[in-house]
C-alpha positions, 0 to 999 in steps of 0.5 A: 822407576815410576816418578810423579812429574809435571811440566811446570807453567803447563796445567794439565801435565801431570802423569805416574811416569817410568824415569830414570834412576836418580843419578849419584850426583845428586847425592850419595844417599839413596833413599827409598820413597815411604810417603809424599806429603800434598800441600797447596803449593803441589796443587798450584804447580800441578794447575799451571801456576807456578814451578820450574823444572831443572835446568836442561829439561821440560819436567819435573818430578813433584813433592817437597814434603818427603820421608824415606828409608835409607837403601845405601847411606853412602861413605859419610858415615852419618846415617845407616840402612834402614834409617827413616830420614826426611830431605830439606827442601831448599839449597842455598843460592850458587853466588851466594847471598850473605844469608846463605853463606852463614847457612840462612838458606830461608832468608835468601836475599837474591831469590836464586836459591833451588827447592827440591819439587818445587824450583829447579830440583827434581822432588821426593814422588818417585820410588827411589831419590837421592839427597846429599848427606848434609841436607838428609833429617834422621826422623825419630824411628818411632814416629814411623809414618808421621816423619811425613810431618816432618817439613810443615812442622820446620815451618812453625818452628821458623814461624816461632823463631821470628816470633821470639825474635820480635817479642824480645824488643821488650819485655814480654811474657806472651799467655796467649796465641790465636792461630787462624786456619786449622789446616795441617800447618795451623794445627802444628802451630797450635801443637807447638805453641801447646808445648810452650805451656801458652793459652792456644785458640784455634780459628777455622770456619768448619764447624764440624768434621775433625777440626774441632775436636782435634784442637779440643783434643789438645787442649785447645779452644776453638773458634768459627767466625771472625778473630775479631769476635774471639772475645779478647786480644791474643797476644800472638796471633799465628795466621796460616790462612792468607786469606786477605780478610782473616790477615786484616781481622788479626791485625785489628784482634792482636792485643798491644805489644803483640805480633802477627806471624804470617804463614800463609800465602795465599791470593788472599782476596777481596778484604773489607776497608782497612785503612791503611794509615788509620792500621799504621798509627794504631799499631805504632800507638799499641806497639804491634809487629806485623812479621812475614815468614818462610821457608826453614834453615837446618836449627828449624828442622831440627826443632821440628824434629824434636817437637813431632819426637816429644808429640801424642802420636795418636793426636798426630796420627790423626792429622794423616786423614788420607793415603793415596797411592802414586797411580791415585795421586790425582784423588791427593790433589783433591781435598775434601772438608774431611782432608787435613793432611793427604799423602801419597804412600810408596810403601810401608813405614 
C-alpha cells in the first residue's frame, strides 16, 4: 500500500512510498484511509525539527489528524463496517505516570508517553491503518468529510476544560472571549465558545481572504491589529497563535479575574518589553490566570464530537479550503494566505 513517511530529524526525506500492510498488532480494526488533516506540527517534522519514528526503524509514516472507514472492525463488537471513525492520537506512557493510570494521557507527567504520526507511532497517511478499538472515535456519519476535523477540535474542547477549571476559583459569569489567530484551531474555538451562548471576538492579521467573513458568518466579530486596540477586556482570551507578541498583548487586554488559555506553540519570536514583575504584580492585583494546554484525553474527543455533530456543516465545510491527493502531498505542506484547513484525501467520504 502506499504511505507518506519521512525519516524524522533529516529535512528533506519525505516521499509517497509502497509499505507494508499494517500489522494485526497494532490493532484489530482496520480501517481504510478517507482523509489526512495538515497542520504545523506535520510541517516541522517534514523540515527536520522534530519527530521520531518507532522504535527499531529509520521512518515514519506521517499524520496525526485521521478520518477513516471501518473495512474489518475486529471481534470487540464495538464499531461496525462502514462505520467513519477518527483515531486518538496519543497513548499513555508504558510506566505509567499517575495521570495516564486514571486515563489523563494529556496530562502525562514523565514525557514518555507515544503519538501516532508524530513520536514512535506510525500515523494515519497511509491507504489502510489499524487502531486499537479502545482509542477508535465513531464520527457522526453525517458529518462525512468534516470528521477530518475531528482532532483540532479535542483541542479546544481540552482548552475549554482548563478554561472552566480556573474560572471557578471564584465566582464567574464570563460574556465575553477573544480568540487571537483565525487559523483552523482559532476558528473552532470561536465555534465552540459561540456554542456557550458567549460574546466571541476573533483577532487575525488578514484583512481579506475567508477569515472575515467566516468569523462574521458565525456570529462573531472580527479584529486586525493589536488585542490590545480591541477596545475592551475580554474576560478569556483563547491565543491559538504562539507568536511571542500576540501572547504579551493578551496578557496585558484580559480584563480582571480572566484567564488566558494558550494553545499555540510556536517559536514565538522577538516581544516588545514586558516586564516580567510589573506583568507579575498586575495579574496578582487584577486576579488573572495565565494556563497552558495540550493534547486531549478520550471525555475531550468526545465533547469534540458533539460540538462538530451540533455545528452548521456549511460554515464548516468551509474550513476544508484545500484537498490534495497523497502523490501532491507536498502542495499540502505549502500554505497560502487562502489556506485554513488543507487535507490529503485518500478517498471518498
Amino acid at each position: 500500500m502506499k504511505a507518506i513517511t519521512v525519516e524524522p530529524k533529516q529535512p528533506g526525506t519525505a516521499r509517497l512510498e509502497d509499505v507494508a500492510e499494517p500489522d494485526a498488532r497494532e490493532g484489530s480494526v482496520l480501517v481504510e484511509a478517507i482523509a489526512v488533516g495538515v497542520c504545523g506540527t506535520d510541517v516541522e517534522i517534514v523540515e527536520g525539527n522534530y519527530g521520531w519514528a518507532p522504535r527499531g526503524k529509520t521512518r515514519l509514516i506521517l499524520g496525526h489528524e485521521s478520518l477513516g472507514r471501518v473495512v474489518d472492525p475486529g471481534p470487540t463488537g464495538g464499531l461496525r463496517e462502514g462505520d467513519l471513525v477518527v483515531g486518538i492520537v496519543r497513548r499513555p506512557d508504558p510506566i505509567p505516570c499517575s495521570s495516564c493510570a486514571v486515563g489523563e494521557w494529556d496530562m502525562c507527567r514523565n514525557g514518555q508517553y507515544t503519538e501516532r504520526g508524530i513520536k514512535q507511532i506510525d500515523g494515519f497517511m497511509s491507504e489502510r491503518w489499524r487502531i486499537e478499538p479502545e482509542y477508535a472515535m465513531k464520527v457522526d456519519p453525517t458529518l462525512g468529510l468534516l470528521g477530518v476535523l475531528l482532532e483540532p477540535t479535542t483541542v479546544v474542547a481540552k482548552a475549554w476544560e482548563q478554561i472552566a477549571a480556573v474560572g471557578l476559583r471564584g465566582f464567574w459569569e464570563p460574556r465575553t472571549v477573544l480568540v487571537t489567530g483565525a487559523g483552523p484551531i482559532g476558528l473552532l474555538a470561536a465555534l465552540v465558545c459561540k456554542q456557550r451562548g458567549l460574546e466571541i471576538h476573533v483577532l487575525d492579521r488578514a484583512e481579506s481572504g475567508p477569515k472575515p467573513e467566516l468569523v462574521r458568518d458565525l456570529g462573531a466579530t472580527y479584529h486586525t491589529g493589536s488585542a490590545r486596540d480591541i477596545g475592551f477586556e475580554p474576560d478569556v482570551v483563547v491565543e491559538c497563535t504562539g507568536v511571542g507578541q500576540v501572547i504579551a498583548d493578551s496578557i496585558r487586554a484580559v480584563g480582571s479575574g480572566g484567564v488566558v488559555c494558550l494553545t499555540g506553540v510556536g517559536s514565538g519570536g522577538q516581544t516588545a518589553r514586558l516586564p516580567t514583575a510589573d506583568a507579575a504584580a498586575e495579574m496578582v492585583l487584577r486576579n488573572t490566570v495565565i494556563v497552558g494546554s495540550v493534547n486531549a484525553n478520550k471525555r475531550h474527543w468526545y465533547r469534540a464530537g458533539e460540538a462538530l455533530a451540533r455545528a452548521d456543516r456549511s460554515w464548516l465545510a468551509r474550513l476544508l479550503t484545500r484537498r490534495e491527493r497523497p502523490e501532491d502531498f507536498v502542495r499540502a505542506l505549502q500554505r497560502t494566505a487562502e489556506d485554513i484547513k488543507v487535507v490529503v484525501q485518500f478517498a471518498a467520504a
